[in-house]
LOMARKE-615368 format. One line per 10 residues: number of its first residue (from 1); their letters; for each residue x, y, z of N, C-alpha, C. Coordinates in steps of 0.001 Angstrom, whole numbers, plus 500000, padded with zeros to 6 digits. Each point is the difference from the previous one (the first is absolute). Example, Ala and Ser with C-alpha at 12.3 -4.5 7.8 and 13.67 -1.06 7.14 Angstrom:
<recs>
1) AS) 513190:494310:507800:499110:501190:500000:500900:501200:500000; 499650:501050:499280:500820:501190:500060:499230:501090:500730
</recs>
This chain:
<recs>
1) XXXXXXXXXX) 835238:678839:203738:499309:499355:498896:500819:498786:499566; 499341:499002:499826:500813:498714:499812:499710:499739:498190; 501563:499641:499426:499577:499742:498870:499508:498791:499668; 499363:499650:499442:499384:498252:499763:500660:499728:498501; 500666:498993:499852:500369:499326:498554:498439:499229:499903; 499498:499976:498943:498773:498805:499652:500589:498768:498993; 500444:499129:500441:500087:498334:499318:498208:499433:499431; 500110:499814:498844:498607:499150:499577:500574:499254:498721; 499172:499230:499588:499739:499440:498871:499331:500720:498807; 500983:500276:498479:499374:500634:499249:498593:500113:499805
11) XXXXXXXXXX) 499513:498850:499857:498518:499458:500350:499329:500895:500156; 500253:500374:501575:499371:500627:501042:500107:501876:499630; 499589:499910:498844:501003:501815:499891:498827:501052:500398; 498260:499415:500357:499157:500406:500006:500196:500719:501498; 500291:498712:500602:500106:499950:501707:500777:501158:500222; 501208:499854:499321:500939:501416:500580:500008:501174:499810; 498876:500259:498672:499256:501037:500173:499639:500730:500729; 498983:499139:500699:499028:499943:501501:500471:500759:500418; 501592:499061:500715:500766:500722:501049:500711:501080:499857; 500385:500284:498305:500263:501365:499736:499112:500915:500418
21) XXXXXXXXXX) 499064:499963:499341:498909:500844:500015:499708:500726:501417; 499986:498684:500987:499769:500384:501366:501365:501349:500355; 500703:499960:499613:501107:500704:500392:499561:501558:499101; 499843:499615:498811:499814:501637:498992:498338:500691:500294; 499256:498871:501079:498891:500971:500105:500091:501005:501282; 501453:499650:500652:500253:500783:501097:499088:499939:500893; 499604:498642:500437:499182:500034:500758:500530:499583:501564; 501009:500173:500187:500524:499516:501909:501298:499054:499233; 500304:499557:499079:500295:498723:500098:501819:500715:499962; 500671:500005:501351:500946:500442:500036:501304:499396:499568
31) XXXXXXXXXX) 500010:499721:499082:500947:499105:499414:500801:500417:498726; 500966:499900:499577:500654:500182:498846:500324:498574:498938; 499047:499464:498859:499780:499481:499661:500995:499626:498650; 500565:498638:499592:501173:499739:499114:499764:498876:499289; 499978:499875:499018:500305:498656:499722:500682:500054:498898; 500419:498956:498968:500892:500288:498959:499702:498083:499115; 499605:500618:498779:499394:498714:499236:501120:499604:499210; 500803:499157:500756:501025:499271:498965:500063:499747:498701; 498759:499560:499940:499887:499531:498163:500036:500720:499120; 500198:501561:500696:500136:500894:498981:501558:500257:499771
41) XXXXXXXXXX) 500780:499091:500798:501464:499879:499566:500867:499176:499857; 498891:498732:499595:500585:498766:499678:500430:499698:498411; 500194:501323:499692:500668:499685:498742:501347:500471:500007; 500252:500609:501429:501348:500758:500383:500925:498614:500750; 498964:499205:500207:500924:498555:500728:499672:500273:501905; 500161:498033:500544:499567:499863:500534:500942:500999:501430; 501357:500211:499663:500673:500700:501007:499435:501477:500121; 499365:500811:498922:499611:501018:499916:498932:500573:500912; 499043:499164:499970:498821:499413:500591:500194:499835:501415; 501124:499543:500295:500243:499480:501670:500406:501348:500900
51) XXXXXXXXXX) 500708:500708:498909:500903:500955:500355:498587:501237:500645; 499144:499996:498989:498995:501035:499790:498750:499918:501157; 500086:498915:500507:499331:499405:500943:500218:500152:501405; 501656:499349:500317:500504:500024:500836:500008:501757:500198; 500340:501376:499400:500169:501041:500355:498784:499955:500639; 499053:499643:499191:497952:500831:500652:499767:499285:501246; 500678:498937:500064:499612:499322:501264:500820:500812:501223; 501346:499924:499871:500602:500641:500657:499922:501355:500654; 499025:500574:499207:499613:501615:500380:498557:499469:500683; 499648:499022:500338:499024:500258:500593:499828:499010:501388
61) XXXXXXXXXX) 499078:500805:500737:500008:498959:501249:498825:499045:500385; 499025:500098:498660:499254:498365:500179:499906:499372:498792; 499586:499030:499783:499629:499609:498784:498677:499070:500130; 498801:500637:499181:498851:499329:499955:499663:499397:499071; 500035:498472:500188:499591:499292:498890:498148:499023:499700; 499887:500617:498526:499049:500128:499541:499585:498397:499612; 499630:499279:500888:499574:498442:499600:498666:500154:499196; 500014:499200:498932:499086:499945:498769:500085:498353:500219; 499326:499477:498781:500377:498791:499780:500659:499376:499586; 500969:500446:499351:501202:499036:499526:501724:501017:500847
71) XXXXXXXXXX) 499705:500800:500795:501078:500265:500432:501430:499235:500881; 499102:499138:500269:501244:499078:500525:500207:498857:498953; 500092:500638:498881:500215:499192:498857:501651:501181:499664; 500144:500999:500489:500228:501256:499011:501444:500375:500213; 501328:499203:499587:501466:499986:500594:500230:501885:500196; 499641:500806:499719:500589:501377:500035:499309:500465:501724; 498820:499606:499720:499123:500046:501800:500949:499593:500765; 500241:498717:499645:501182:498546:501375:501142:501377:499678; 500669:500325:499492:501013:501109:500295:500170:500981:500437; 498628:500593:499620:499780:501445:500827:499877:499915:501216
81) XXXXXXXXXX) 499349:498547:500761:499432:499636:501358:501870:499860:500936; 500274:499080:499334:501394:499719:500392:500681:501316:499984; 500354:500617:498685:500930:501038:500678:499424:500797:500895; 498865:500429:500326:498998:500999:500966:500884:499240:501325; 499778:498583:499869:499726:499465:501783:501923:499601:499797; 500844:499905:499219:501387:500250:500313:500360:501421:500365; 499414:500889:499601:500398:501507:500754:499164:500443:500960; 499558:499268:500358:498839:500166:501304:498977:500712:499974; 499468:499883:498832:499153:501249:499003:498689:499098:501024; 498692:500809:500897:498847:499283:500156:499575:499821:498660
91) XXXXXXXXXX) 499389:499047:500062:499319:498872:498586:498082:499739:500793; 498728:500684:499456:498805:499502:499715:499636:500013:499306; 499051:498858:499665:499387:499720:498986:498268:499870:500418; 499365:500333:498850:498705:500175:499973:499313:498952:498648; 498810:499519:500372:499362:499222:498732:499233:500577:499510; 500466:500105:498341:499233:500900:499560:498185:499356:499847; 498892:500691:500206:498688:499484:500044:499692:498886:498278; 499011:499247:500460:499693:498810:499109:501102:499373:499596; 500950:499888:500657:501504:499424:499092:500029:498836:501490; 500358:499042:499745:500267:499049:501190:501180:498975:500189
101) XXXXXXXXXX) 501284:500855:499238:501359:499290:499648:501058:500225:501174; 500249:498947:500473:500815:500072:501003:501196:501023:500027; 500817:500491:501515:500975:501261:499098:500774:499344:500425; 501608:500754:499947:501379:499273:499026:500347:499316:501716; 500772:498691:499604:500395:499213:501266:500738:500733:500969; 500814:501137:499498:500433:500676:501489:499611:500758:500716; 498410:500331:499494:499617:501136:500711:498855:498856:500490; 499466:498526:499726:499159:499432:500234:499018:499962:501447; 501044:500186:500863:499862:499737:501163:499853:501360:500956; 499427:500960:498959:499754:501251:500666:498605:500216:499624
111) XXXXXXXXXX) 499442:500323:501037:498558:500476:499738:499508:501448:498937; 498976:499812:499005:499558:500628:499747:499792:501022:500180; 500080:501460:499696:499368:501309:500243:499009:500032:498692; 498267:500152:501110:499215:500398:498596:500309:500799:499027; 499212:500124:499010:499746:500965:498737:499555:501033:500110; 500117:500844:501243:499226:501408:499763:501156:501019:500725; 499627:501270:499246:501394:500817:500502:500151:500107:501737; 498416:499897:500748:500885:500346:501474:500691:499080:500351; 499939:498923:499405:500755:498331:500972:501477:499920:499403; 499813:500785:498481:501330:499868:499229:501047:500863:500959
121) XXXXXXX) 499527:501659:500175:500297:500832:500249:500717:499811:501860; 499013:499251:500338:500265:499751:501289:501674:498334:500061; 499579:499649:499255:501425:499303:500288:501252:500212:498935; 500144:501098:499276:500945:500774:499996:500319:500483:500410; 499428:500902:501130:500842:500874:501053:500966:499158:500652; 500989:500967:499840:501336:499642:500726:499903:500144:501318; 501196:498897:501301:499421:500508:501530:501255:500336:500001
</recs>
């Protein structure tokens, strides 16, 4: 079972629902699902935050990021992407539907995985 960290844009808190959901309806989606909303510890400071991040990322071996429309606007995304792809963490990203905002410049140049759990599900598996 591969754990997935989820990177999004607060914004987007509907979207990660979704992809929660897909996971708690136990429906195939073999994955162990993570994410961790910084802003709920940005009153602890910005090292706190990095620290809290860097662990969830680190325990996991993909990270799927949730492109909305302003996410490559979103400096905590550009960090999560970077530290993922400095520890060799696989990094996909998916667009979330009706949203048409480009995603963050380092993952730019990687293709899309649709929005639905088999395509998600299918390029998380680890080889």
């Amino acid at each position: 079972m591969a754990k997935v960290f989820i990177s999004f844009d607060y914004q987007d808190i509907e979207a990660k629902k979704v992809v929660d959901n897909w996971s708690n309806q136990n429906i195939g989606l073999d994955i162990s699902l993570s994410s961790e909303e910084g802003h709920n510890y940005l009153d602890k400071g910005e090292n706190f935050v990095r620290t809290v991040l860097r662990e969830k990322i680190n325990s996991s071996q993909v990270v799927l990021v949730l492109v909305g429309n302003n996410t490559h606007n979103r400096p905590w995304v550009d960090y999560e992407i970077h530290h993922a792809k400095c520890q060799g963490i696989k990094v996909i990203w998916t667009q979330i539907p009706k949203t048409n905002g480009a995603p963050p410049k380092e993952i730019s140049k990687l293709n899309p995985v649709p929005f639905d759990i088999n395509s998600i599900r299918t390029a998380i598996r680890l080889k």
